[in-house]
N, C-alpha and C positions, 0 to 999 in steps of 0.2 A: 797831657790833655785830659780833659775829667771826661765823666761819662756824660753830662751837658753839654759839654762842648764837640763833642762826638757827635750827638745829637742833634745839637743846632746844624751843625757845618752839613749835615744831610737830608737838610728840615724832615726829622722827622722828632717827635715826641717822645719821654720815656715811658715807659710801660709801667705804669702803677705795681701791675702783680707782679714785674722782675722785678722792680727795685723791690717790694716786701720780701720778695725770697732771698735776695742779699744783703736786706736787714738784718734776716731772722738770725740767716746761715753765718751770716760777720759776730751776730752779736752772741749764740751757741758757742764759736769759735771762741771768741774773748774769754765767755766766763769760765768755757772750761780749761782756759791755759793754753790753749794750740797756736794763739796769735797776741802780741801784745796791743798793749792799748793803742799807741801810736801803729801801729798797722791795722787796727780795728777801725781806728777815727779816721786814715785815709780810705780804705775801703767803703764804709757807710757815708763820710759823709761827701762824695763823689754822685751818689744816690739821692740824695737829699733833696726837698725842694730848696730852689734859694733864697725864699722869706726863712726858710726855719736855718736857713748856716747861724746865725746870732747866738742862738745860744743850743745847741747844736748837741755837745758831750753831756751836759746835764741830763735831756730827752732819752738821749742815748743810753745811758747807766741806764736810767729810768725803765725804758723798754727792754734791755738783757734782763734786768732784774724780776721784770715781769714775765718775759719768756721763760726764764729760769724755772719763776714759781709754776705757772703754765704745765710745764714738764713733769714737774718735778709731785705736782697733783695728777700727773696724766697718769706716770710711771710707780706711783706709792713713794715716793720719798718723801715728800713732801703732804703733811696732814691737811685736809682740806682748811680746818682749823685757821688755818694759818693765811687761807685767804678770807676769809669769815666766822666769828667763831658762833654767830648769830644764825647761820645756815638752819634752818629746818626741814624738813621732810623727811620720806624714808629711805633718799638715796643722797647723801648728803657730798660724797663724792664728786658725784659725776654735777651738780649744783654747783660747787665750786669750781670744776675743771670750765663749766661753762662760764662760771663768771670772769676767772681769770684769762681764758680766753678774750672775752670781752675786753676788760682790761690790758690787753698786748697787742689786740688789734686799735682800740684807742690811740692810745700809745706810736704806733707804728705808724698812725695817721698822721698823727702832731708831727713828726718826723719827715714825712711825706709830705707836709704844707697844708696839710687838711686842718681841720677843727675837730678836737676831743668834744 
């Protein structure tokens, strides 16, 4: 039984901000190796609205990858460069971590059945 159908059979709705945090935490999982794909694609897409199942892994990749990068500016791994290399100002960082933010929240919507 998926987590919709959990939900329907109790009329009660799913929760926008749980299902983002078992996006985030499914799609962290995947890239770092802890879960494979095929238990990542059951996991998230359980969460998913049911306009976006269609094309569903695509978005998916899409948003770990964005989360990745997200992090991966938060943490120094990753050059802000790298989500912009046009970034100006005197904190060009923390510009970046916001915009990639942006971009995973996007993302995470498209997922959710929203609009990017």
């Amino acid at each position: 039984m998926t987590v919709q159908e959990i939900a329907d059979a109790i009329h009660a709705p799913i929760d926008p901000a749980c299902a983002a945090v078992v996006l985030e935490n499914t799609a962290v999982a995947w890239k770092s190796g802890e879960i494979d794909q095929d238990t990542a694609a059951t996991i998230a897409h359980a969460w998913v609205h049911d306009d976006s199942r269609a094309g569903f892994w695509p978005l998916f990749e899409e948003y770990a990858a964005l989360v990745e990068l997200r992090d991966g500016v938060n943490d120094g791994r990753v050059d802000w460069r790298e989500v912009d290399p046009e970034i100006t100002g005197w904190d060009p960082s923390t510009t970046a971590y916001e915009v990639a933010c942006q971009m995973a929240g996007d993302a995470a919507r498209a997922l959710l059945g929203g609009q990017r």
